[in-house]
C-alpha positions in Angstrom: 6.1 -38.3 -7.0 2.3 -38.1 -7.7 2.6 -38.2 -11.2 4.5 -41.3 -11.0 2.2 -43.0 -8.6 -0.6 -42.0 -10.8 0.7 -43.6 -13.8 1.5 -46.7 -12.2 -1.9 -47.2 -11.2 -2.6 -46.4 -14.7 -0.2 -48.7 -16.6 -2.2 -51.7 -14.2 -5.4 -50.3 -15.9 -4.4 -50.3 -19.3 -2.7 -53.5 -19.1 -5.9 -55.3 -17.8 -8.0 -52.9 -20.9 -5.0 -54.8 -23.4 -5.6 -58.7 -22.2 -9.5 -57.5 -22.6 -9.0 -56.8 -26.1 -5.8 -59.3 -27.0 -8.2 -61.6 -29.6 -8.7 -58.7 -31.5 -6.8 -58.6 -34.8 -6.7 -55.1 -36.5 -4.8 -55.1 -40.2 -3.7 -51.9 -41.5 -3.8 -50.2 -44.9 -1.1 -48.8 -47.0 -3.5 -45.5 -46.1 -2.8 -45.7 -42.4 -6.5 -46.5 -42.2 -7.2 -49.2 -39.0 -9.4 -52.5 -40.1 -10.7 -54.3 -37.3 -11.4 -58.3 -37.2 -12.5 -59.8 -34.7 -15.1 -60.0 -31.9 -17.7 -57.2 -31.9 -17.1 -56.4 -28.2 -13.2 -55.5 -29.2 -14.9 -53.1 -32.0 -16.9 -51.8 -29.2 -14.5 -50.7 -27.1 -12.1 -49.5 -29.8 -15.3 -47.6 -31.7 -16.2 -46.3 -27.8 -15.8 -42.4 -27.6 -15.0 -43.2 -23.7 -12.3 -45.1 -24.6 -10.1 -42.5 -26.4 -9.8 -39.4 -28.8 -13.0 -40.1 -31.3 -11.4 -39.0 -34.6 -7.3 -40.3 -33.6 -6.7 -43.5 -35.5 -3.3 -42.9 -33.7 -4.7 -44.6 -30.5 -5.7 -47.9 -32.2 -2.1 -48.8 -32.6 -1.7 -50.7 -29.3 -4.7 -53.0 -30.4 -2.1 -54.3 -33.5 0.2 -57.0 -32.9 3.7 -55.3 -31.8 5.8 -56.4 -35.0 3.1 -54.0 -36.8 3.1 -51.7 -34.3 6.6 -49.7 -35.7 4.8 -49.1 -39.5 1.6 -47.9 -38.4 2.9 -45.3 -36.3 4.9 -44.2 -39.4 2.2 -44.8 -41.9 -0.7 -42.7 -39.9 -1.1 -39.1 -40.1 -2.3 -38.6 -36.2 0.8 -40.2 -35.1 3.2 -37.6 -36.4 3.5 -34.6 -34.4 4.4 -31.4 -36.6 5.5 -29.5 -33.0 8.0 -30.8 -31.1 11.6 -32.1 -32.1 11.0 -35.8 -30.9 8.4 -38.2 -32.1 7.6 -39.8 -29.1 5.4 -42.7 -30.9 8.4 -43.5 -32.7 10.5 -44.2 -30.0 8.7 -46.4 -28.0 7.2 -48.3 -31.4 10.2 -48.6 -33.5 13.4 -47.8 -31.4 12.7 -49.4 -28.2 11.3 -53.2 -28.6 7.8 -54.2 -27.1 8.9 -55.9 -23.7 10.3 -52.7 -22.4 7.3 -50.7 -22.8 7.4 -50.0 -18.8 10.9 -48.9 -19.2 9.4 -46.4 -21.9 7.1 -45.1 -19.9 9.6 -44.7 -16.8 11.8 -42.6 -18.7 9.1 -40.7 -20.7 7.8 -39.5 -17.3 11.1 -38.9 -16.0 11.8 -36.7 -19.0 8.3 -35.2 -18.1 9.0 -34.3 -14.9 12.5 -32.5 -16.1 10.2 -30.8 -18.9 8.2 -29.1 -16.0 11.0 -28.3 -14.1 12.5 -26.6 -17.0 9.3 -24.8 -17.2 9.1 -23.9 -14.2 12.4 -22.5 -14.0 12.0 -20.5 -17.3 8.8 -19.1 -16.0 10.2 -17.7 -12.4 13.7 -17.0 -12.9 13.6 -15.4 -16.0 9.7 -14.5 -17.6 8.6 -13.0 -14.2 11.7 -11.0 -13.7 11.7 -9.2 -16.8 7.9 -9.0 -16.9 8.8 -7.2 -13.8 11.1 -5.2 -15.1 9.4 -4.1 -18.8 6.2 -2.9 -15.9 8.7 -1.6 -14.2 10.2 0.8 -16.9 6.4 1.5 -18.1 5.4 2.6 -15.0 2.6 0.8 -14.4 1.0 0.5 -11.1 0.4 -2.3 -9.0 -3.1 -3.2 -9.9 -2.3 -2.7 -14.1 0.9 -5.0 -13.6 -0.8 -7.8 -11.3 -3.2 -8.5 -13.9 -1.7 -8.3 -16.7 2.2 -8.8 -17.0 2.2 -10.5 -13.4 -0.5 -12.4 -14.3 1.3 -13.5 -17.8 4.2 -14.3 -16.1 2.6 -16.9 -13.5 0.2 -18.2 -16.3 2.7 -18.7 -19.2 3.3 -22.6 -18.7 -0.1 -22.8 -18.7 -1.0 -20.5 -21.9 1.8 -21.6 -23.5 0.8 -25.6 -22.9 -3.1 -24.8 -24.1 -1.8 -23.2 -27.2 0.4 -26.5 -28.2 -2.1 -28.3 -27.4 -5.1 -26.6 -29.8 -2.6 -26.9 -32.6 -3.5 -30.2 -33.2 -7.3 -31.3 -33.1 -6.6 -34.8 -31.4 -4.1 -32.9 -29.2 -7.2 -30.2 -28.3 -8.5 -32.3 -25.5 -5.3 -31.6 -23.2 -5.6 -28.1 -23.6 -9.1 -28.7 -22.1 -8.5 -31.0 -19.5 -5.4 -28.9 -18.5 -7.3 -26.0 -18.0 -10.6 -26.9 -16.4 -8.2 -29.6 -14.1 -6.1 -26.7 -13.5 -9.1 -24.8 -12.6 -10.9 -27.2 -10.3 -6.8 -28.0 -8.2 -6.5 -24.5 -7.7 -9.9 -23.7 -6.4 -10.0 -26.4 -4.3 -6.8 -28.2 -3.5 -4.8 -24.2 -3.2 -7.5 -22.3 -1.9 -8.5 -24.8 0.6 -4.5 -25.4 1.5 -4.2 -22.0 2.3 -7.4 -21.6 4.1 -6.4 -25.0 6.2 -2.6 -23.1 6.7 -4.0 -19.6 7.7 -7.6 -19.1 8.4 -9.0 -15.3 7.4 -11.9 -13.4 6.3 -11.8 -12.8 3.0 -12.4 -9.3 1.4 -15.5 -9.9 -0.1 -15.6 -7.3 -3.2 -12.7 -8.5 -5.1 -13.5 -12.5 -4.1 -17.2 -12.1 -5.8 -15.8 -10.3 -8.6 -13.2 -12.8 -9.4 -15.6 -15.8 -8.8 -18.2 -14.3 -10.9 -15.8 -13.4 -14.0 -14.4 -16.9 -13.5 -17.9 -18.8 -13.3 -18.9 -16.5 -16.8 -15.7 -17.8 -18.4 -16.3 -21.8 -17.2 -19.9 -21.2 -18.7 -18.7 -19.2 -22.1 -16.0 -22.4 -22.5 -19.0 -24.7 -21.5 -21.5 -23.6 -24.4 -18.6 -23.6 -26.7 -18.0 -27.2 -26.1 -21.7 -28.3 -26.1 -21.8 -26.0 -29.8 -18.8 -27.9 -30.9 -17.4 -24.7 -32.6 -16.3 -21.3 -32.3 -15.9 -18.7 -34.6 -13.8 -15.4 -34.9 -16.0 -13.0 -33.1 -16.9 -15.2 -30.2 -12.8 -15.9 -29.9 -12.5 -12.0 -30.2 -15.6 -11.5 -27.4 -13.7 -14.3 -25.2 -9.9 -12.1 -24.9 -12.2 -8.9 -24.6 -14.2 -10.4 -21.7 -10.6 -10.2 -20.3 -10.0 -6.9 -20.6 -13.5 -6.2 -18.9 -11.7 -8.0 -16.0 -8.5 -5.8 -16.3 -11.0 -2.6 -16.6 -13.1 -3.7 -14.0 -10.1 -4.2 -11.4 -8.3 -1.0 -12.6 -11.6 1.0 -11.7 -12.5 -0.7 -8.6 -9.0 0.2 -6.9 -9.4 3.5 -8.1 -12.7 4.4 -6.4 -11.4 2.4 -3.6 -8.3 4.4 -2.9 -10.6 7.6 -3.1 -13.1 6.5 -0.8 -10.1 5.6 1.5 -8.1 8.7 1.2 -11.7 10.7 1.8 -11.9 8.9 4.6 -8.5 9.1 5.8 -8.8 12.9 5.7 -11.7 13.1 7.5 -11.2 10.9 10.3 -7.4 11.7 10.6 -6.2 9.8 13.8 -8.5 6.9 12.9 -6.0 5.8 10.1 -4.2 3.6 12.5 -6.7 1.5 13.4 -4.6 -1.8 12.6 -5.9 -3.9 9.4 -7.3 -6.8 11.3 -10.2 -4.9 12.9 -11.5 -3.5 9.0 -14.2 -5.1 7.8 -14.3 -7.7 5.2 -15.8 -5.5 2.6 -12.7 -3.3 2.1 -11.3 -4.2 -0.5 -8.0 -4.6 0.6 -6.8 -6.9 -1.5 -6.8 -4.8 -4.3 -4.4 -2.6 -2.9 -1.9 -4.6 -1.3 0.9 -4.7 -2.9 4.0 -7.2 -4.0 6.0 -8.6 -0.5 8.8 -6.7 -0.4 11.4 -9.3 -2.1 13.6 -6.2 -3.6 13.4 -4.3 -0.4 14.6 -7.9 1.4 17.2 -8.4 -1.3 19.0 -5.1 -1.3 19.3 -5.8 2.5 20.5 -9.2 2.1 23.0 -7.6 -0.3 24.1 -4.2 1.7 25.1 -7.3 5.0 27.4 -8.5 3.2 28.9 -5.6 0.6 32.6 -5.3 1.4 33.3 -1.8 3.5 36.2 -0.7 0.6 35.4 -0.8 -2.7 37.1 -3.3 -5.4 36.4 -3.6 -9.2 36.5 -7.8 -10.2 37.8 -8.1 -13.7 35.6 -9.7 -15.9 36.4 -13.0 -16.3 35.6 -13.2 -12.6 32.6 -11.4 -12.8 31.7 -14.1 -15.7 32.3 -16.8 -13.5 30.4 -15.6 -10.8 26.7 -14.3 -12.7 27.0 -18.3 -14.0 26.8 -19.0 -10.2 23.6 -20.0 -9.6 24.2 -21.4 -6.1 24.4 -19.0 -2.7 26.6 -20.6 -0.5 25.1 -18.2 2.5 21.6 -19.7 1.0 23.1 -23.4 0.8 24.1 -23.7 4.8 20.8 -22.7 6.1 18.4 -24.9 3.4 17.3 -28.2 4.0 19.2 -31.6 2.4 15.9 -31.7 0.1 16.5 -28.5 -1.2 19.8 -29.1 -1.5 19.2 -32.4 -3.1 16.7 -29.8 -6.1 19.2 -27.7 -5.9 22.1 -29.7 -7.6 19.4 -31.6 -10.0 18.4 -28.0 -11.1 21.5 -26.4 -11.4 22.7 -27.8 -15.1 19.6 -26.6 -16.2 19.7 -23.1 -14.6 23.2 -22.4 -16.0 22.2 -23.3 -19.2 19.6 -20.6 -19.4 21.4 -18.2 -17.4 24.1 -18.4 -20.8 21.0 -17.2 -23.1 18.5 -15.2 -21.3 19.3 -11.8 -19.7 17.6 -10.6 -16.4 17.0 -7.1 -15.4 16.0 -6.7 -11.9 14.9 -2.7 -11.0 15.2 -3.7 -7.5 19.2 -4.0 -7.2 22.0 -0.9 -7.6 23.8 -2.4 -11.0 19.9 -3.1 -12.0 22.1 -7.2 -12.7 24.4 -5.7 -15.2 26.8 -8.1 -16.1 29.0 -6.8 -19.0 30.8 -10.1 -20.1 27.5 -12.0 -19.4 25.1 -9.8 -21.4 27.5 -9.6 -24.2 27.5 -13.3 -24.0 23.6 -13.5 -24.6 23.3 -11.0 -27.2 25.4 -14.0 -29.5 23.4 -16.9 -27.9 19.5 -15.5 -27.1 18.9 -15.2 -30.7 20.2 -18.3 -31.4 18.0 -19.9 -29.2 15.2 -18.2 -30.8 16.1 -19.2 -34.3 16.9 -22.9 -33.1 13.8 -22.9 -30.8 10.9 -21.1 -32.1 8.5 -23.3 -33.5 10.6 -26.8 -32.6 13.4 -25.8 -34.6 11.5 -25.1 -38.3 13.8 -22.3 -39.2 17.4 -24.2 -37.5 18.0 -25.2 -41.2 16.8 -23.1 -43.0 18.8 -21.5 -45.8 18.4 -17.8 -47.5 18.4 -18.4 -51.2 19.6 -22.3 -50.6 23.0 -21.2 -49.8 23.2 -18.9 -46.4 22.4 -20.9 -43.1 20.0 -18.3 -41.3 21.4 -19.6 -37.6 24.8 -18.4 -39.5 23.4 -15.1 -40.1 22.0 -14.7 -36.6 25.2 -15.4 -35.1 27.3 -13.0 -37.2 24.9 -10.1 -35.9 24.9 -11.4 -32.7 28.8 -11.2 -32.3 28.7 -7.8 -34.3 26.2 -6.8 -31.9 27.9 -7.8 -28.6 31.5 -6.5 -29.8 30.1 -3.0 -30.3 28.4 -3.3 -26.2 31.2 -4.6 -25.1 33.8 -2.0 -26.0 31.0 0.9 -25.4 30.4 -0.3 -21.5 31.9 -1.0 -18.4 32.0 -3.5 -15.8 30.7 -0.9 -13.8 27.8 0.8 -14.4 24.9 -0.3 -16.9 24.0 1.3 -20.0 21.2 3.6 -20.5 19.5 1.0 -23.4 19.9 -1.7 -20.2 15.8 -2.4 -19.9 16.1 -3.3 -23.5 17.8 -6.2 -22.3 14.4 -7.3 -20.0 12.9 -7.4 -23.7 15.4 -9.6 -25.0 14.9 -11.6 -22.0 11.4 -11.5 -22.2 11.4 -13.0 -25.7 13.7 -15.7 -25.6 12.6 -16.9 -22.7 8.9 -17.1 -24.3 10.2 -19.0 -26.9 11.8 -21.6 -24.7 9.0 -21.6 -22.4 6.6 -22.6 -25.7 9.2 -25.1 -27.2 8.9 -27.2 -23.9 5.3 -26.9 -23.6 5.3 -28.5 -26.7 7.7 -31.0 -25.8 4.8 -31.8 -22.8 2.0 -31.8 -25.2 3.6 -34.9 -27.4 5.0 -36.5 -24.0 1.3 -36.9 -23.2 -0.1 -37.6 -26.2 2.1 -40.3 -26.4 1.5 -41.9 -22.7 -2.9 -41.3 -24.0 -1.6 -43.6 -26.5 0.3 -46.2 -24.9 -2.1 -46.3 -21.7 -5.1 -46.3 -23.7 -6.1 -42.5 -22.0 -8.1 -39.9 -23.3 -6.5 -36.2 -23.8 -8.8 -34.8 -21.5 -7.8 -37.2 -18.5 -4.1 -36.7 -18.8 -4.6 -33.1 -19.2 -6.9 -33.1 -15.6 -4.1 -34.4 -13.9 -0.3 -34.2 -15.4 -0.6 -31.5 -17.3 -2.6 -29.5 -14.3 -0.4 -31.1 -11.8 2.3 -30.2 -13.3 1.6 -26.3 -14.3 0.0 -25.3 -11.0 1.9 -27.6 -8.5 4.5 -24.5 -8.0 1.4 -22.2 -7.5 0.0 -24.7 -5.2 3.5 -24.1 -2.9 3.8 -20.5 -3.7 0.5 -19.4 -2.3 0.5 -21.7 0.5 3.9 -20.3 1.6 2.4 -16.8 1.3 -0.1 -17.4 3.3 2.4 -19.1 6.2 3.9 -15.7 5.7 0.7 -13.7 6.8 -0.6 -12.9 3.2 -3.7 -15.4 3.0 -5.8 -12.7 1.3 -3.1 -11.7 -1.4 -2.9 -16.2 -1.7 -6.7 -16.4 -2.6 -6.5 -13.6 -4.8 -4.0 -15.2 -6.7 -5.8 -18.7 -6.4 -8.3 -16.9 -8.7 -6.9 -13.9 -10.5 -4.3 -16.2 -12.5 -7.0 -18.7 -13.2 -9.3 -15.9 -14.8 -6.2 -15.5 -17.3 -5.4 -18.8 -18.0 -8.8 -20.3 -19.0 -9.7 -17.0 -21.0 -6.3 -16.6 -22.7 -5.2 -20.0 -22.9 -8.7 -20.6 -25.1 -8.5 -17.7 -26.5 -5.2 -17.4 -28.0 -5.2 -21.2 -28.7 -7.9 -20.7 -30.8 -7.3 -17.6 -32.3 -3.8 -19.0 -33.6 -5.9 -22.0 -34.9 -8.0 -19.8 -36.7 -5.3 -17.9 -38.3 -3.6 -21.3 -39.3 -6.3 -23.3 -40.9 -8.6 -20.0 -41.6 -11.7 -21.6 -40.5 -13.4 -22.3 -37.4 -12.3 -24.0 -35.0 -13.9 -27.0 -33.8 -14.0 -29.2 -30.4 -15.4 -32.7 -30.4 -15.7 -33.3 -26.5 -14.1 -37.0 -25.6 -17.2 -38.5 -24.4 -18.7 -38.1 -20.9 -15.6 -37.1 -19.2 -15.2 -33.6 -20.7 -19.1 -32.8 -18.9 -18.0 -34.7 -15.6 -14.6 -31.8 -16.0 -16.6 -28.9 -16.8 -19.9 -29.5 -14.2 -17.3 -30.1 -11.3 -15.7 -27.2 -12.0 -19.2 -24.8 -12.3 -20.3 -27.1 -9.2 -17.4 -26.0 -7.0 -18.0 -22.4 -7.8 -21.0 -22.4 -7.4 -20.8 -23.4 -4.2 -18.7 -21.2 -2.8 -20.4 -18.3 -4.3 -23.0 -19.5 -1.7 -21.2 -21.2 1.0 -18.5 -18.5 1.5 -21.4 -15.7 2.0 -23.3 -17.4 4.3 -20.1 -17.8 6.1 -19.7 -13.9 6.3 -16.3 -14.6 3.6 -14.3 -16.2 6.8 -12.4 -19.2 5.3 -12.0 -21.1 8.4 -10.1 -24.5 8.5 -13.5 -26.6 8.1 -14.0 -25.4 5.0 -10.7 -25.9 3.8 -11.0 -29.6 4.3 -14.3 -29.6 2.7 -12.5 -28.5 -0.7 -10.1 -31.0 -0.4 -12.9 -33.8 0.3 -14.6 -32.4 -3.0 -11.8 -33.0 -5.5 -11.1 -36.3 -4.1 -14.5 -37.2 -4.9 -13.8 -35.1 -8.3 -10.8 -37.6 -9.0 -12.8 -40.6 -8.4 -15.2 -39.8 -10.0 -12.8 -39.1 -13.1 -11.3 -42.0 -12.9 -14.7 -44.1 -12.7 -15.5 -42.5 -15.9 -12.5 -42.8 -18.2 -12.5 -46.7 -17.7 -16.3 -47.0 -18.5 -17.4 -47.8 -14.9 -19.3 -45.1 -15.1 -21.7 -44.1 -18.2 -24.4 -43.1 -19.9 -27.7 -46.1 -19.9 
């Protein structure tokens, strides 16, 4: 509902920036190249880094006459979008005529909103669960699997977005935006949320070293904007600075849990002491682990389990795992949920038919024989059909063999041999393989619709004459933390505020490190060269000095409050990126600039 309120306001703006520069005639070359005629303020503002990507001659095509429109978005070379299986610019140019360009951008956000959805779904239902799972069957502890696999699993719609988005250089500034906007919502709009829902001291080890890995990051991406460029070793030096994080959280629970068991044995009775009189420095937060959804769901389960046992026969048991609706669940939800529920439904049977789930926490460990034998046929289709928008769908081995054929033939090989090896029963021993398989595909779907997003908005910058980095501030960071925005919030009703703010910052740390990171470590490996960033004017500085601002002040203001988040300073986040947004705003339409 925000975004589309947002974009209304938007569509007002850029149809008052298109009457400003209606006298302007711009002819086009055979090369694509835009030649402006006309006044010199209309060159101005179309030359004006403010305005729009610097280098995207893709943007000057709503500053053409709109029987033109169609043949410069096909003669141009920014306006065709190797990732992604629609060309957005072509649809609202060329199939759609000019006077429903508001219907065009109703239904492009519509279709926005159900990318996110299906992102968000992807990313919950199956990437976190078999995240889970693969820690699960490594044996990892609680502190190695928060920040890595847990922390993968929250950030991947967010990684997987910033690594569209540095595939293309005009498409760079999105990946920007997304993740400083995504930066600045969650430190202020989440953490103060949560501190507004449930006010707590914080533990104040694992909050500084969070904010101070997080404010060296910011910086680190801030220098490599004002250079412009980045080469291998500093791309290299910015995923290790990660694994400093990982190594620094790994050690710090472990001294903690021996100065707590020392202490434990020496004081004995003194253990019980209940958690709300510790002090703020323990480092509690580090130790505390997952709420118990398997413990909860095994219950939830054992209520209900029939008192003689039956066997279903598998078409039943088919039937049922493509179920995704509870109907003890459905009579004790809201009508809202209820209303998500049936809108999300299509999209959750869908991926229940390709992606398996392994969950450690239940009995059968969700085995579902005629299910899983199902997806081995259809999850590496979807990867084949999928990966990379669909570049290897058609392609052929030695002109004459479909690969998608060959994938399918395996597949069915494959799942005949499971299926008459196994029982309805009880699960194989190679079952956590399946968590892999889940893993994967859902990986590549999760990437395929981030860069479905990425074109979506590139095309909307176009049309609503918007930089990259403003879109990505707001849509694309509404968008990909909205759910973490609920999540932690609803933790914290639950009595959890410290585990909320350490997720407020912990995921952060791994999005703006590995979302740069990886983005531009793929780039490098692509174009091998450089890579380089040309900042969209004065907005990108406004993004990345509200971001260092807001840390740095509660580095200090936090402190001085001895690390209790009470409700004033909740509001006083929320105050700060309204004024962030204005100020935004203000900026991206010129209002506010450089004398």
């Amino acid at each position: 509902m925000s975004s589309a309120i947002f974009l209304s306001v938007l569509l007002v703006f850029s149809c008052h920036q298109q009457q400003v520069t209606s006298d302007t005639r711009v002819h086009w070359s055979r090369t694509g190249v835009a030649i402006a005629r006309g006044s010199s303020n209309a060159a101005r503002v179309m030359m004006s880094p403010n305005n729009n990507n610097n280098n995207d001659e893709c943007d000057h095509v709503m500053n053409l006459n709109a029987t033109d429109r169609c043949a410069f978005v096909k003669n141009t070379t920014d306006c065709s979008m190797e990732d992604g299986f629609i060309n957005y610019l072509q649809l609202a140019f060329c199939l759609l005529p000019p006077n429903l360009t508001p219907l065009t951008i109703t239904l492009c956000v519509i279709w926005l909103l159900f990318l996110f959805v299906i992102l968000g779904l992807t990313a919950s239902k199956f990437f976190c669960p078999n995240l889970s799972a693969i820690s699960t069957s490594l044996h990892l502890t609680h502190n190695v699997a928060g920040v890595t696999f847990l922390a993968l699993g929250n950030g991947a719609p967010d990684i997987f977005s910033a690594m569209a988005a540095f595939s293309h250089p005009h498409t760079a500034g999105l990946a920007v935006g997304a993740l400083f906007g995504a930066g600045i919502f969650v430190t202020t709009v989440v953490a103060g949320g949560v501190a507004l829902v449930k006010p707590f001291a914080v533990a104040s080890r694992p909050f500084l070293r969070d904010l101070i890995f997080y404010m060296v990051a910011v910086y680190w991406t801030f220098i490599i904007l004002y250079r412009g460029t980045t080469t291998l070793a500093e791309t290299l030096g910015y995923l290790g600075l990660y694994v400093v994080y990982v190594l620094t959280v790994i050690i710090s629970a472990y001294i903690y849990n021996r100065q707590k068991h020392a202490m434990n044995g020496s004081v004995g009775n003194v253990a019980h002491i209940p958690a709300e009189f510790h002090s703020s420095d323990s480092s509690d937060d580090d130790d505390v682990p997952c709420l118990g959804a398997g413990s909860v769901q095994q219950e939830y389960e054992s209520e209900y389990r029939p008192l003689l046992p039956y066997s279903e026969s598998t078409s039943h048991i088919l039937l049922n795992s493509l179920n995704p609706l509870d109907n003890r669940k459905w009579r004790r939800k809201s009508w809202s949920w209820r209303v998500l529920k049936v809108l999300k439904t299509p999209v959750e049977i869908l991926l229940l038919l390709c992606i398996p789930v392994v969950d450690p926490d239940k009995e059968d460990k969700n085995w579902r024989r005629p299910l899983n034998c199902l997806q081995l046929i259809t999850a590496p289709l979807v990867c084949v059909l999928f990966f990379q928008s669909g570049i290897y769908g058609n392609y052929m081995i030695q002109g004459q063999f479909p690969v998608w054929l060959l994938t399918f033939l395996l597949g069915l090989f494959l799942s005949a041999i499971v299926f008459c090896t196994t029982t309805n029963d009880c699960p194989p021993k190679y079952h956590p393989l399946f968590a892999l398989l889940g893993f994967v595909v859902s990986a590549v779907l999760i990437s395929a619709t981030a860069s479905e997003v990425v074109s979506v908005l590139h095309m909307l910058g176009v049309v609503l004459h918007l930089s990259n980095t403003v879109l990505g501030l707001t849509l694309l960071a509404w968008g990909n933390s909205i759910g973490d925005c609920f999540a932690d919030i609803t933790i914290a009703r639950q009595g959890y505020p410290r585990m909320a703010i350490s997720a407020c910052f912990g995921g952060i740390i791994f999005n703006m490190l590995f979302g740069v990171g990886l983005g531009c470590l793929l780039q490098m490996i692509k174009t091998k060269s450089d890579v380089e960033f040309e900042p969209e004017g004065l907005l990108t500085w406004v993004l990345a000095g509200s971001l260092g601002l807001s840390l740095v002040l509660s580095f200090v203001i936090v402190p001085l409050c001895r690390f209790h988040l009470d409700r004033n300073y909740g509001i006083f986040l929320l105050i700060f990126y309204v004024i962030f947004l204005v100020v935004a705003m203000l900026t991206e339409f010129g209002i506010i600039h450089f004398v």
